[in-house]
VOGU-3710 file (C-alpha; in Angstrom, 3 decimals, decimal comma):
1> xxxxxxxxxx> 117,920/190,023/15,039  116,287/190,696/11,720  119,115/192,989/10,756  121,752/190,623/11,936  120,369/187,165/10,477  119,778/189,027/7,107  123,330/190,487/6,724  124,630/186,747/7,257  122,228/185,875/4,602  124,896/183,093/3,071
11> xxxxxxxxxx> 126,688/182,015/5,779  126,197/178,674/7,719  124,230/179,636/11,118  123,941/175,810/12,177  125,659/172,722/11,643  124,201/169,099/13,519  126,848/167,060/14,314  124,945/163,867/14,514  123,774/164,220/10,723  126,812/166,709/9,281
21> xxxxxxxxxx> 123,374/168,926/7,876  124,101/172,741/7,392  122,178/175,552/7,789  122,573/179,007/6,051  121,500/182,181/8,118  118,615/182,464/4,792  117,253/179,238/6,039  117,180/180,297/9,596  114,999/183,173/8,431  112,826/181,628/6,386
31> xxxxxxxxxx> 111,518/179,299/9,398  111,295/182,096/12,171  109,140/183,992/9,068  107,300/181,369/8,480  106,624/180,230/12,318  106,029/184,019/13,122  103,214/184,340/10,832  101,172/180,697/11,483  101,810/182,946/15,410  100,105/185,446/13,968
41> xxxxxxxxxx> 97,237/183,557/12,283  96,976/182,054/16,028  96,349/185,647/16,490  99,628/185,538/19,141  99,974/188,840/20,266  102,472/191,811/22,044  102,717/190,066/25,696  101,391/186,806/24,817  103,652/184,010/26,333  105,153/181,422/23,632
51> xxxxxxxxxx> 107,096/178,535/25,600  109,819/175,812/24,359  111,062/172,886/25,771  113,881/171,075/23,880  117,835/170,529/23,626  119,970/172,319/20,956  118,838/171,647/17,236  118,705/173,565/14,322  115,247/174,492/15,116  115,366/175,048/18,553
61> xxxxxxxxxx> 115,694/178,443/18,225  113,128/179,385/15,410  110,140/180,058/17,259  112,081/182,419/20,185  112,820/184,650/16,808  109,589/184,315/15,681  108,252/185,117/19,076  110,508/188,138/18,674  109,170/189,231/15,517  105,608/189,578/16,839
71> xxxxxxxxxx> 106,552/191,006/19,866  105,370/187,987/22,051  107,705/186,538/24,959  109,507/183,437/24,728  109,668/181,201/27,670  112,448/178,260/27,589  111,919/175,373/29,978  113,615/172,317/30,757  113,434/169,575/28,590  113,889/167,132/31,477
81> xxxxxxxxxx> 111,744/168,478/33,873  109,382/166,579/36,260  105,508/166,894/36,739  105,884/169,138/39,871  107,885/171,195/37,674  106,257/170,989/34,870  102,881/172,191/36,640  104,478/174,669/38,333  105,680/176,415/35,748  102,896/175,706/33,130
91> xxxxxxxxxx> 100,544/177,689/35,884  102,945/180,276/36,799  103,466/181,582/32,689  100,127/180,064/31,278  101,741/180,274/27,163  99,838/180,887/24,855  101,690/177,838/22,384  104,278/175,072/23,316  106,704/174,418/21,714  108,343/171,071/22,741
101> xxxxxxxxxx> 110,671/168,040/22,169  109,074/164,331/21,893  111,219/163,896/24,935  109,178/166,161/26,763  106,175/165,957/25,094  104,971/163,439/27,464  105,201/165,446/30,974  104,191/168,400/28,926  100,585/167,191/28,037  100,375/165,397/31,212
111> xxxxxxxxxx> 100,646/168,638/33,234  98,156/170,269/30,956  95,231/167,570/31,690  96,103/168,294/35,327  95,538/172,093/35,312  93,034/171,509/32,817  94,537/174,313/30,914  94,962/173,602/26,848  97,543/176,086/25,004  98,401/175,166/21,367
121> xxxxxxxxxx> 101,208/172,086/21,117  103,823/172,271/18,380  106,270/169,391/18,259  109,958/169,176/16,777  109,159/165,780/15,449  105,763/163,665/15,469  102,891/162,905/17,904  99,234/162,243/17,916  98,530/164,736/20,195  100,679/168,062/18,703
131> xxxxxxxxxx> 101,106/169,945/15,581  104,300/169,171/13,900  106,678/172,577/13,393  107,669/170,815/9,955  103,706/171,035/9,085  103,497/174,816/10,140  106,316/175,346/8,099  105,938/173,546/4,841  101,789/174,781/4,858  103,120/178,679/4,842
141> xxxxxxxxxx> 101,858/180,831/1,773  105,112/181,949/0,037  103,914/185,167/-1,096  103,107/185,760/2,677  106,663/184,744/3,934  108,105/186,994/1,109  106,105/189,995/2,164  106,322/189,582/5,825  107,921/192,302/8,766  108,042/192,403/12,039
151> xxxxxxxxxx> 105,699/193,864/14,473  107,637/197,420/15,553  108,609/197,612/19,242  107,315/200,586/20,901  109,218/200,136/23,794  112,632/198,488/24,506  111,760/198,165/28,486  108,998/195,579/27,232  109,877/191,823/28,622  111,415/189,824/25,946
161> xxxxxxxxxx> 111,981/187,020/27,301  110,824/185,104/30,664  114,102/182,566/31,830  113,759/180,281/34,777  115,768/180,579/37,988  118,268/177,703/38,311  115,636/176,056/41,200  118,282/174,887/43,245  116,144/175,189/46,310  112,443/175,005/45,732
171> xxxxxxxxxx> 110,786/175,705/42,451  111,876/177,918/39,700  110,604/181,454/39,740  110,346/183,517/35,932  112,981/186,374/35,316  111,397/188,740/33,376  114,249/190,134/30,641  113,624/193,123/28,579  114,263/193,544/24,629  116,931/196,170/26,154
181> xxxxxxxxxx> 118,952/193,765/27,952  118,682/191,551/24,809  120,657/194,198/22,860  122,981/194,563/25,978  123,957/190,943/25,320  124,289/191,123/21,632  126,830/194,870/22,221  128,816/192,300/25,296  132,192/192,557/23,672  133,343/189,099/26,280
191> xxxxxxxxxx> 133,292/186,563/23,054  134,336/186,982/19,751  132,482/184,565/17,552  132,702/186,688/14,377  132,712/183,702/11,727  133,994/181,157/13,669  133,238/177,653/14,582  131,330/178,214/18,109  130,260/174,752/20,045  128,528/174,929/24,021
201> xxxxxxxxxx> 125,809/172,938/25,033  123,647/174,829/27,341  120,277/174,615/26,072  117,696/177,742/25,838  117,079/177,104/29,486  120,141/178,354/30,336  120,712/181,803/30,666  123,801/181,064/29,000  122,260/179,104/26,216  119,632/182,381/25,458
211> xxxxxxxxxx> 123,272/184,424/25,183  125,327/182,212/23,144  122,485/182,029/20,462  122,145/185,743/20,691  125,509/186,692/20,031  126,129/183,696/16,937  123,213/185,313/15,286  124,408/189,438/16,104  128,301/187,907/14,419  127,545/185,673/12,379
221> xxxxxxxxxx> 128,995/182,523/14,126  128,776/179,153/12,726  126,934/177,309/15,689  128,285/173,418/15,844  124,765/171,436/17,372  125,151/168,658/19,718  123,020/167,965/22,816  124,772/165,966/24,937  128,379/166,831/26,630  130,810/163,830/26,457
231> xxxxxxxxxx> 134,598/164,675/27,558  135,939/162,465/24,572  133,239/163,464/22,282  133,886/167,480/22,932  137,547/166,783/22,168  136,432/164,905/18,821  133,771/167,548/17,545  136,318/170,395/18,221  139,034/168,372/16,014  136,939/167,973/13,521
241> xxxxxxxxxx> 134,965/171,098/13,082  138,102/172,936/13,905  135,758/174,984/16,714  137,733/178,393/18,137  135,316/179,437/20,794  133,863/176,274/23,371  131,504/177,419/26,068  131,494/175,022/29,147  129,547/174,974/32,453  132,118/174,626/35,158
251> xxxxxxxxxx> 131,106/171,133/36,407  131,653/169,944/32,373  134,994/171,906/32,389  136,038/170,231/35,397  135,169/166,705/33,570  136,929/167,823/30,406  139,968/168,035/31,896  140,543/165,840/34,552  139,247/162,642/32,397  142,215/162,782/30,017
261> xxxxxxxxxx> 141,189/162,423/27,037  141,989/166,960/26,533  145,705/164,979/26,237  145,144/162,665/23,720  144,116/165,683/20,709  146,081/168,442/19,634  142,630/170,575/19,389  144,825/173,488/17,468  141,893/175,461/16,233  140,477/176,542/19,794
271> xxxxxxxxxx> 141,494/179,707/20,915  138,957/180,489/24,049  137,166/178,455/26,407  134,904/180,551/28,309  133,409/179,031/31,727  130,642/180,035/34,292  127,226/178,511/36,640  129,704/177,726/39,408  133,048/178,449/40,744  135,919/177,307/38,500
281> xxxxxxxxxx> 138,781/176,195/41,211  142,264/177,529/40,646  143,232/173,881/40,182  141,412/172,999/37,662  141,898/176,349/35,639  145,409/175,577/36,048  145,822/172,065/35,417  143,417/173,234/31,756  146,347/175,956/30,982  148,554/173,333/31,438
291> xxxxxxxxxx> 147,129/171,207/29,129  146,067/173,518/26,043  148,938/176,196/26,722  147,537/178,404/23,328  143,774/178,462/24,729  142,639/181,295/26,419  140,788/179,943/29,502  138,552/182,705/30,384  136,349/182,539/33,567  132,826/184,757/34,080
301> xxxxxxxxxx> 130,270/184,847/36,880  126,842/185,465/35,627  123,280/185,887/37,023  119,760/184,945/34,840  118,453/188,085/36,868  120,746/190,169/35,304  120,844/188,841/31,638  124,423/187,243/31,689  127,337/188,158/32,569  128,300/190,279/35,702
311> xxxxxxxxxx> 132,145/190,074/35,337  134,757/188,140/33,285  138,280/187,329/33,085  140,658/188,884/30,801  143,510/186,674/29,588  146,470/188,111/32,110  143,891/187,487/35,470  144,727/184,646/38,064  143,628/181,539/38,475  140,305/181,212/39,910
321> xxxxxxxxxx> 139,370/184,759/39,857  136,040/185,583/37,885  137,353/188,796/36,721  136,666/192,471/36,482  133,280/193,838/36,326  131,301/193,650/33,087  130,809/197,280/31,005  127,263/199,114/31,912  127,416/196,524/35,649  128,312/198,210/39,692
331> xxxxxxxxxx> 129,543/195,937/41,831  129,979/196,321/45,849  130,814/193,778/48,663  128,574/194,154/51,591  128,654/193,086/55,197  124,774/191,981/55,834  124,769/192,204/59,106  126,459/195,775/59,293  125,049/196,909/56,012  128,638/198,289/55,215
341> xxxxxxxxxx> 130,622/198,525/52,245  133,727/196,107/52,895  137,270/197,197/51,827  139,474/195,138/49,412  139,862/191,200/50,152  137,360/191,321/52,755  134,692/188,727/52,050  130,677/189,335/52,073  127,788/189,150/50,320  127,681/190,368/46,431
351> xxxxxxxxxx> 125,342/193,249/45,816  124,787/194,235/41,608  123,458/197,003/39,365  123,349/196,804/36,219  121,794/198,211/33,270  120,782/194,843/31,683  118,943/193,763/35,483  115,677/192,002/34,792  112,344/193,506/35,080  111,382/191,439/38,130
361> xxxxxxxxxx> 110,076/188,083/38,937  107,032/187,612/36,898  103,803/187,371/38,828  105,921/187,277/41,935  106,508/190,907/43,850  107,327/189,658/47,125  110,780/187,985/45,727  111,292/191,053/43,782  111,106/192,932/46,214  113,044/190,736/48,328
371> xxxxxxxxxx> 116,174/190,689/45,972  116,164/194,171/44,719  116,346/196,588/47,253  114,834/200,666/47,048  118,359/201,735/45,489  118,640/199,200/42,808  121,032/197,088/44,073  120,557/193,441/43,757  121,441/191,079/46,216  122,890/188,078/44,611
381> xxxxxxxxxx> 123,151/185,944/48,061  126,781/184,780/46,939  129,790/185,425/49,253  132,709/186,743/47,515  135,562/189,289/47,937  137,578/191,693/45,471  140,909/192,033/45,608  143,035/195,003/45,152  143,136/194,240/41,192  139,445/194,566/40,969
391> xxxxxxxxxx> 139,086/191,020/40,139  136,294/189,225/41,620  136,511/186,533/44,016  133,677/183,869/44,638  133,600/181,942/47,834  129,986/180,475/48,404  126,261/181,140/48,540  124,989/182,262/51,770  123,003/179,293/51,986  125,410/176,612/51,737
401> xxxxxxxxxx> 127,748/177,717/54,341  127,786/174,906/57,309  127,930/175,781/60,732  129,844/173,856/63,222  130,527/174,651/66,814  130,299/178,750/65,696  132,693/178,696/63,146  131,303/179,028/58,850  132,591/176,779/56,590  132,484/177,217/53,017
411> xxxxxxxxxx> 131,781/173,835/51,181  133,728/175,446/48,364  136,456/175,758/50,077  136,385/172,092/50,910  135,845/171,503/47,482  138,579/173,335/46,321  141,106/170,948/48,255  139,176/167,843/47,568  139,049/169,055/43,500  143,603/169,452/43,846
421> xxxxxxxxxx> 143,914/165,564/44,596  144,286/163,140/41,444  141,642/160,982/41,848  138,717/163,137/42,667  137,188/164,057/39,319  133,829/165,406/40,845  132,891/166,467/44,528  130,178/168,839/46,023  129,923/169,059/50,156  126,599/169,264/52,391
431> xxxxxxxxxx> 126,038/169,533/55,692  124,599/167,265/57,972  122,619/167,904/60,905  124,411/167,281/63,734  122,878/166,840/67,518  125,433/169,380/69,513  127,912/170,216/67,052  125,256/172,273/64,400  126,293/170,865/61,000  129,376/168,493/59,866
441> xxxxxxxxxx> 130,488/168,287/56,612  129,725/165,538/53,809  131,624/165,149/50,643  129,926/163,538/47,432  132,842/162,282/45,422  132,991/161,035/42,038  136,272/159,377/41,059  139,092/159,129/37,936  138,485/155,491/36,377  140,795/153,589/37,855
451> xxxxxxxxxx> 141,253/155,079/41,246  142,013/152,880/43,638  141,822/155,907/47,027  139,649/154,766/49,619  137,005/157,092/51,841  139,692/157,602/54,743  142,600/158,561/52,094  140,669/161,844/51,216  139,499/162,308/54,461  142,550/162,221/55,326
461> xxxxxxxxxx> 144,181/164,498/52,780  141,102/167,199/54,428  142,568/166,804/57,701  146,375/167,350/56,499  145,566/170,203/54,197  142,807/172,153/56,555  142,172/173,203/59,620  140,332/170,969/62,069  136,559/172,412/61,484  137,229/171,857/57,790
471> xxxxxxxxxx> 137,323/168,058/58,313  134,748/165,632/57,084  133,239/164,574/60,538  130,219/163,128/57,763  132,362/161,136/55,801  132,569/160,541/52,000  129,818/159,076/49,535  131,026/158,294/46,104  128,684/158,327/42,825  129,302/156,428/39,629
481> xxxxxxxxxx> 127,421/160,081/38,504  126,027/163,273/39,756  122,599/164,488/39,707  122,725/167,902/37,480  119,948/170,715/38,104  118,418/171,786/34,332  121,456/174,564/33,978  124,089/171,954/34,684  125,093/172,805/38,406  125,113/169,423/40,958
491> xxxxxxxxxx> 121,820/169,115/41,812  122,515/170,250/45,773  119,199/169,353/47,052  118,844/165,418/45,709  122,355/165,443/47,559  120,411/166,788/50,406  117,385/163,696/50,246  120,512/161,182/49,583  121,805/162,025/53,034  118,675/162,223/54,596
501> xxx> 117,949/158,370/53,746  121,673/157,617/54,847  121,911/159,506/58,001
//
């Protein structure tokens, strides 16, 4: 990172696209120096945990380099997080500093009086209760910042980084990532960014988010800040930065294109979209060629447990595949039951190596354990299939299937024909319990404005296009809005407690 940030010395590493401000790589430097050594003065050490809790801004990133540069571990959270979560994860990584948004100041110091447990509070912005990051900053000896280097690593196997789990069901656990599977994501040859216009809006929660900033900083990219996806906003910030390289979670990609507005703007300067945290259906990556015929619309399928990205597509794949597997990652599809290695297009449960795996769960060897087996191979509890191309295939988790009356239905599957009529925009299916039958299926639809389908229309259009299990014996709910978990996927489980208070 030193190396990297320092070559690009004069280019712009940031620009905020609510104020048009720039930032030069130089700059960039100068704070994560500066932060680094008031860590330092805290007398922040090798293993010491340094968390932060904020959307994308041109500082969000300073004190995970910093953090780097003294060989401590940087810990994103959710900025949106709850109490429960908030004490949960404040007690399972027990930093060392905070580093937080005034958003999230507010649960943040709340949790804290709770465990009565009282790390340092930095705040990007103002508050009684925190040290301001522009104060750390601006009070920085110059001489100090000029003669400053980094703590030497003396080993690459060292955790780097802690990321959260996605949480979908029950609390988050830590992934422990090394400082070698750092470099593994810098050398991932998926994205070009090399001085280009770059825009996503995962935040340093996301797996994705941690890669994305990674990668700008190892080419050089010109990052385009803005916290908060709107579908006619993207379209308006791509225009007018003229980004080449946009970097969606599949639930915003299918809102970008099936709200319109992708039609209304040329968007000439993007050349890739890349896409992942869910399954893309072949729908919607076609009806996106469709629109933006000179795009590249690449899909990957990625794990935090493995640092990124386990496979991607190239430009030639099909249509809802996820690709071929990644350089230095093994792939094989198992039968859990049999324990057998299934052939071609037979579906069953995804099992990974890969050279960039995490460490383990931190303070947690049980799940460890129970993930990652003697050999290596982790068990990613997704069902999927390869087909004779090599290209990768995802179907569901293991968790969501419903059972009804013997047979497994796949949700996605569900989703996928729900997704291929005109006015669904959103949709996500649950089960519901179901006194002799085991499970039926419920559909959470959001709609195109202006709609005018009814509940039996698509559960109609089900029946016609599925076979009978596949029906929605639970009906339809529609949302003016989903619920989103802090990576961006449909919050499953507050589905889950909206059917419980309806059924």
């Amino acid at each position: 990172m030193w190396v990297s940030i320092t070559s690009h010395e004069d280019k712009i590493a940031h620009l905020d696209a609510c104020t048009d401000e720039t930032f030069t790589y130089a700059e960039l430097q100068d704070k994560a120096v500066r932060c680094a050594l008031w860590l330092q003065k805290q007398r922040i050490k090798c293993g010491d945990v340094i968390s932060v809790c904020t959307s994308n801004h041109p500082n969000s990133i300073v004190p995970c380099v910093a953090a780097a540069y003294v060989n401590a571990i940087f810990n994103p959270w959710n900025e949106d997080m709850d109490l429960p979560t908030a004490l949960h994860v404040l007690q399972l990584t027990t930093p060392k500093v905070i580093f937080c948004s005034e958003k999230s100041v507010g649960v943040i110091l709340k949790a804290m009086k709770e465990k009565n447990y009282n790390p340092m509070v930095v705040i990007f912005g103002n508050h009684d209760s925190a040290i301001s990051l522009s104060d750390i900053l601006r009070n920085c000896n110059n001489a100090e910042a000029a003669n400053f280097r980094y703590v030497e690593l003396d080993d690459v196997k060292k955790t780097a980084c802690i990321m959260h789990s996605s949480g979908t069901t029950g609390m988050p656990k830590g992934v422990e990532l090394s400082n070698h599977t750092m470099l593994l994501m810098k050398d991932n040859s998926t994205l070009d960014m090399t001085n280009v216009p770059t825009l996503w809006f995962s935040s340093l929660y996301w797996i994705s988010g941690v890669m994305l900033n990674v990668k700008a900083i190892s080419q050089g990219a010109t990052v385009i800040l803005y916290s908060q996806f709107d579908e006619d906003m993207t379209c308006q910030l791509i225009e007018k930065y003229k980004v080449a390289v946009l970097f969606l979670s599949s639930s915003m990609i299918n809102r970008f294109v099936r709200a319109g507005y992708v039609k209304k703007y040329s968007l000439n300067s993007l050349k890739v979209i890349l896409g992942g945290g869910a399954i893309i259906k072949p729908k919607v990556q076609e009806e996106l060629r469709h629109c933006l015929p000179h795009v590249q619309i690449l899909q990957g399928y990625g794990m935090t447990e493995v640092g990124g990205l386990i496979t991607c597509q190239l430009p030639n794949h099909k249509d809802g595949s996820c690709g071929i597997v990644a350089k230095n990652v093994q792939i094989k599809i198992m039968n859990p039951e049999s324990g057998k290695v299934l052939d071609p297009n037979q579906s069953g449960e995804i099992w990974i190596k890969s050279a960039s795996m995490m460490n383990g769960y931190y303070r947690n060897p049980e799940a460890t354990k129970s993930t990652i087996d003697e050999e290596g191979w982790l068990h990613t509890g997704d069902i999927g299939y390869i087909d004779e191309d090599g290209e990768l295939f995802i179907i569901d988790r293991i968790k969501e299937l419903i059972k009804y009356r013997g047979y497994q239905i796949s949700p996605g599957e569900i989703e996928g024909v729900l997704i291929s009529h005109p006015a669904v925009l959103e949709v996500a299916v649950i089960s519901i319990p179901h006194a002799t039958d085991d499970e039926h299926p419920l559909a959470f639809i959001t709609k195109k404005p202006g709609a005018k389908e009814t509940e039996q229309d698509l559960i109609d259009f089900v029946a016609k296009n599925m076979m009978d299990h596949y029906k929605l014996r639970a009906g339809i709910i529609f949302l003016d809005a989903f619920p989103y978990t802090g990576s961006g996927k449909i919050a499953r489980k507050d589905l889950k407690e909206i059917s419980k208070k309806l059924f």
